[in-house]
C-alpha positions as CSV (number, residue, x, y, z in Angstrom):
1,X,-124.4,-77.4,31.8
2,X,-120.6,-76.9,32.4
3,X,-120.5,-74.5,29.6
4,X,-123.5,-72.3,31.2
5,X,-121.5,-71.9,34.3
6,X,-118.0,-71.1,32.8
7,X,-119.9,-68.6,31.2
8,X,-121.3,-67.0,34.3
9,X,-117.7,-66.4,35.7
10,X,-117.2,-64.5,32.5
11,X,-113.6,-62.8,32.9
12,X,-112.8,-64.3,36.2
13,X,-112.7,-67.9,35.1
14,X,-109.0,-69.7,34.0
15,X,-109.4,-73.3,33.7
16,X,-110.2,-76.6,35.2
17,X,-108.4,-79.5,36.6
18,X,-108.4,-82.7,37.7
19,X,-105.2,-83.7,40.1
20,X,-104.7,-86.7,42.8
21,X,-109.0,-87.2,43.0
22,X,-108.9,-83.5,43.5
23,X,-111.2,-81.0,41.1
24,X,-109.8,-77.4,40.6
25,X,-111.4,-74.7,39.0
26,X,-108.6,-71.7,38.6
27,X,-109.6,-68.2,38.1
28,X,-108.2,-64.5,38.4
29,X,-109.4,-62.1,40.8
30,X,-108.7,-58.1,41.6
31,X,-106.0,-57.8,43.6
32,X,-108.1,-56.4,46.9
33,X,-110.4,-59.1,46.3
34,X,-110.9,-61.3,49.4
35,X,-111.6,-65.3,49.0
36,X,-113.5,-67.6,51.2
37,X,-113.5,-71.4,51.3
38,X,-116.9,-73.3,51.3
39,X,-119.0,-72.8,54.8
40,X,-118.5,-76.5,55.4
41,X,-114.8,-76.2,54.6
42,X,-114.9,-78.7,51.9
43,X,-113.7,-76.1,49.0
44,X,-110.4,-74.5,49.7
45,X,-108.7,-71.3,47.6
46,X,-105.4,-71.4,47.4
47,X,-103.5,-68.5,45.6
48,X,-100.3,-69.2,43.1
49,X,-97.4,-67.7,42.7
50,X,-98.9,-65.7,39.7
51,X,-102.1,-64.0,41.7
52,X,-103.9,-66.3,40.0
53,X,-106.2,-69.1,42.7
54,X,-107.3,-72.0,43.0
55,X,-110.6,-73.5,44.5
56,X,-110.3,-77.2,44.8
57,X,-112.1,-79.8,46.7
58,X,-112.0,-84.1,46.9
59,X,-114.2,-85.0,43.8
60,X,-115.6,-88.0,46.5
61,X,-116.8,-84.9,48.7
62,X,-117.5,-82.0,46.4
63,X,-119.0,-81.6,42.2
64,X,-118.3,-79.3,40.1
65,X,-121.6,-77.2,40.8
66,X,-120.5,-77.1,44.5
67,X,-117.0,-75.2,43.8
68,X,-118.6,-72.8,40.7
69,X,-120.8,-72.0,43.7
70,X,-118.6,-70.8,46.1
71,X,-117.1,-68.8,43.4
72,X,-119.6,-67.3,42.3
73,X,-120.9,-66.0,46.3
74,X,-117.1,-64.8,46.3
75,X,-118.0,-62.5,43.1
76,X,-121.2,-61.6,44.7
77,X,-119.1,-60.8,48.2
78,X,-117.0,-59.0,46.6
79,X,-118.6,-56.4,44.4
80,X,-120.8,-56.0,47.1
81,X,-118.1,-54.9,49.2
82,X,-116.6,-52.7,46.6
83,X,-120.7,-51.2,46.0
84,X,-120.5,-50.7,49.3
85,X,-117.5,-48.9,49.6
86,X,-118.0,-46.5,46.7
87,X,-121.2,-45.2,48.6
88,X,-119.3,-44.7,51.6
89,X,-116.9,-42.6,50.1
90,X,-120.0,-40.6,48.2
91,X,-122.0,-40.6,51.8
92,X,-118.6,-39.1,53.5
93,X,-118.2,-36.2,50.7
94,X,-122.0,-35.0,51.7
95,X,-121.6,-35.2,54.8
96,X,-118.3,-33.0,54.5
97,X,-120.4,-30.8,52.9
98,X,-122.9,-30.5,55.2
99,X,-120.7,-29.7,58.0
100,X,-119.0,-26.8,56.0
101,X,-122.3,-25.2,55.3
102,X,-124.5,-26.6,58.7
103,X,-124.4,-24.3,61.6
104,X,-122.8,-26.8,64.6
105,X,-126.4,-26.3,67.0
106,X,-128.4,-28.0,63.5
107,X,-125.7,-30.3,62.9
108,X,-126.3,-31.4,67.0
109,X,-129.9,-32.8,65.1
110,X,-128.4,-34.6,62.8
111,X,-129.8,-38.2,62.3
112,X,-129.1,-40.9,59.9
113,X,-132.6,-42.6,58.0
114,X,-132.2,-45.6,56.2
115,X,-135.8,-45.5,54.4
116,X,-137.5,-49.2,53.6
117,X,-138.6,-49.1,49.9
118,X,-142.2,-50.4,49.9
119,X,-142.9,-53.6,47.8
120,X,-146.0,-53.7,45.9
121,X,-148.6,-55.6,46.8
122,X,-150.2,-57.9,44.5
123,X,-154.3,-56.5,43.9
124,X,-156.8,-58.6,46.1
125,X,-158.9,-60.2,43.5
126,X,-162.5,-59.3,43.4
127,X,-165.0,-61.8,42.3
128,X,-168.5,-60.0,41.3
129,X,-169.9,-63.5,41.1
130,X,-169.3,-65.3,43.9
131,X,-170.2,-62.4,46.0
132,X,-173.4,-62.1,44.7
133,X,-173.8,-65.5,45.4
134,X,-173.4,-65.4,48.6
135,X,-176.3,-62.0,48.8
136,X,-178.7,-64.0,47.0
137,X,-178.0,-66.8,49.4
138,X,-178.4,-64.6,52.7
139,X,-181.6,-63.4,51.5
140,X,-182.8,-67.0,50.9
141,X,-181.9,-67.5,54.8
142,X,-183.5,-64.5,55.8
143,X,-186.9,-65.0,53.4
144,X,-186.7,-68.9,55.1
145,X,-186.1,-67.4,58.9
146,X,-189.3,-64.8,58.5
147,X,-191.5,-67.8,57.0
148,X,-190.7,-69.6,60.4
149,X,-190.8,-66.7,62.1
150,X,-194.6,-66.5,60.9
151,X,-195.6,-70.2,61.7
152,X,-194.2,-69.9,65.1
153,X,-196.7,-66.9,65.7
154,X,-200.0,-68.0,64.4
């Protein structure tokens, strides 16, 4: 619902328009913000006069959907980038501090880690039942095997 994805722009989002069998969704971004057009090139930005842009696309080429979607991987790009960036500068102050405090021949050892956070597996399901099946039905073949074994020898 159109209503659903204005809403998931949240502050960003300015308007919509239709102009010359183009469709333009206009919103507001940060200032050090960078926008992207659509991987296929079919969604432009442009940016106004008043910071504001513009994403627009041929309504014969592109929907609605298409162009909240490029917008929103923009927001995505974007706070990721400035996540990013705030660790950097938090990573750069430890390591200052390490090198005021570190000895040069242990800093010589110094490596960087990046640890891989474990997923949980789901538990293997264990099924009393069917395993005991399956005994019971081994010692059928073995009890049938021995009878034969029997008849070959007498």
């Amino acid at each position: 619902m159109l209503q659903d994805e204005i809403m998931k722009l949240g502050d960003y989002f300015r308007g919509i328009e239709y102009y010359n069998n183009a469709l333009i969704v206009k919103v507001n971004f940060p200032q050090r913000w960078q926008v992207y057009p659509s991987k296929d090139g079919s969604i432009k930005p442009a940016k106004s006069d008043s910071g504001e842009y513009y994403y627009y696309g041929d309504m014969n080429v592109v929907t609605l959907d298409d162009i909240f979607g490029v917008i929103k991987e923009t927001i995505e790009a974007n706070k990721d980038a400035e996540l990013k960036v705030q660790l950097l500068n938090e990573k750069a102050t430890e390591l200052k501090e390490l090198f005021k405090t570190m000895p040069y021949e242990k800093l010589l050892n110094l490596k960087f880690v990046i640890e891989e956070t474990k997923a949980d597996k789901p538990k293997r399901k264990y099924n009393k039942k069917k395993k005991k099946e399956e005994e019971e039905n081994n010692d059928v073949v073995v009890a049938e095997t021995t009878d034969t074994d029997k008849q070959e020898g007498e």
